[in-house]
N, C-alpha and C positions, 0 to 999 in steps of 0.2 A: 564571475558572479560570486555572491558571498555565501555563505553559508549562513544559516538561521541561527540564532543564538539558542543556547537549552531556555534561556530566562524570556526568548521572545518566543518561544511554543506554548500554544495554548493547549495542546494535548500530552501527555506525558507518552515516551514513545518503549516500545518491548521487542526487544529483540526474537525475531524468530528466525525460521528454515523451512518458507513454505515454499512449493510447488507453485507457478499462475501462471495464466498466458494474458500477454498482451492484445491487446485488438486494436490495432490502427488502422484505417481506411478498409476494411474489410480483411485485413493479414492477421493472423494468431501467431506470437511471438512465445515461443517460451520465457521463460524469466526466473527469477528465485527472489522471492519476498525477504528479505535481509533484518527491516525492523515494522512494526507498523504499531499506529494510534487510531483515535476514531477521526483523527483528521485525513491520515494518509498512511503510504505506507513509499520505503526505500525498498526499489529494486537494482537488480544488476540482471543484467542481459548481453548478448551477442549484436545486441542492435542497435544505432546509436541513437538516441532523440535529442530533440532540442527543445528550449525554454518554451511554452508556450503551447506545445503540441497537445491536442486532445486523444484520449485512448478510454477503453475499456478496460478494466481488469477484471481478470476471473481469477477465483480462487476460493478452497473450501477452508472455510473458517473451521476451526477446529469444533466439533462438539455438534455443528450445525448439522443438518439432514442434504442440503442440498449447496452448489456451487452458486456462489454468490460472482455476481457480474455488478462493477461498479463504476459507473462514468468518472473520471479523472483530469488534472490538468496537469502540464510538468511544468515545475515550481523550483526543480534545481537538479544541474548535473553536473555529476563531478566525478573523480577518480572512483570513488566509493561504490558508483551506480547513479540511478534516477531519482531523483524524489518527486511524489506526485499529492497534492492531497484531490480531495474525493471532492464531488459537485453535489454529489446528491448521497446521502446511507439513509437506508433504511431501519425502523424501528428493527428488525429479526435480524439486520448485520448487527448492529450497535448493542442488542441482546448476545449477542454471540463474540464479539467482542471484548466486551466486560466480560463475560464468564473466562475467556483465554487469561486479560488482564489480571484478573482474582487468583487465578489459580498459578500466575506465572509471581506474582506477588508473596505467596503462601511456600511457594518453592526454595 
């Protein structure tokens, strides 16, 4: 499978080092969030998935009050990890999100 071009994202993507679990079929996976946008976000985990799988993620956005759970699809796997983008965000992630992006921008 190929990889996305930077020039075919439509979200600009930020490198982080967060904490999240997986949730597929009712299993919590550990993981480690690698890069994320308000499209999606690149994991790397213990566990293998494949194109097309639906999942949950949890993870606390930075700045937020509470752990954000976000339905997901995988959309690419490869040596790097998983890449998934989001089905559904919420106005309070996407709030929470930009504030991460602003501040990782200013650094």
């Amino acid at each position: 499978m190929q990889e996305t071009s930077r020039s075919q994202r439509i979200h600009e993507r930020y490198e982080c080092d967060i904490d999240a679990e997986i949730v597929r079929e009712g299993t919590a996976i550990a993981a480690q969030v690698r890069d994320i946008s308000l499209g999606g976000v690149l994991f790397v985990s213990d566990v293998p998935f494949e194109y097309g799988d639906t999942l949950a993620i949890r993870f606390q956005i930075p700045g937020l009050k509470r752990v954000s759970e976000l339905e997901a699809i995988v959309r690419w796997v490869g040596h790097a990890g998983t890449g998934v983008q989001f089905l559904k965000i919420r106005a309070y992630e996407v709030w929470g999100l930009n504030q991460l992006f602003r501040a990782a921008q200013a650094a």
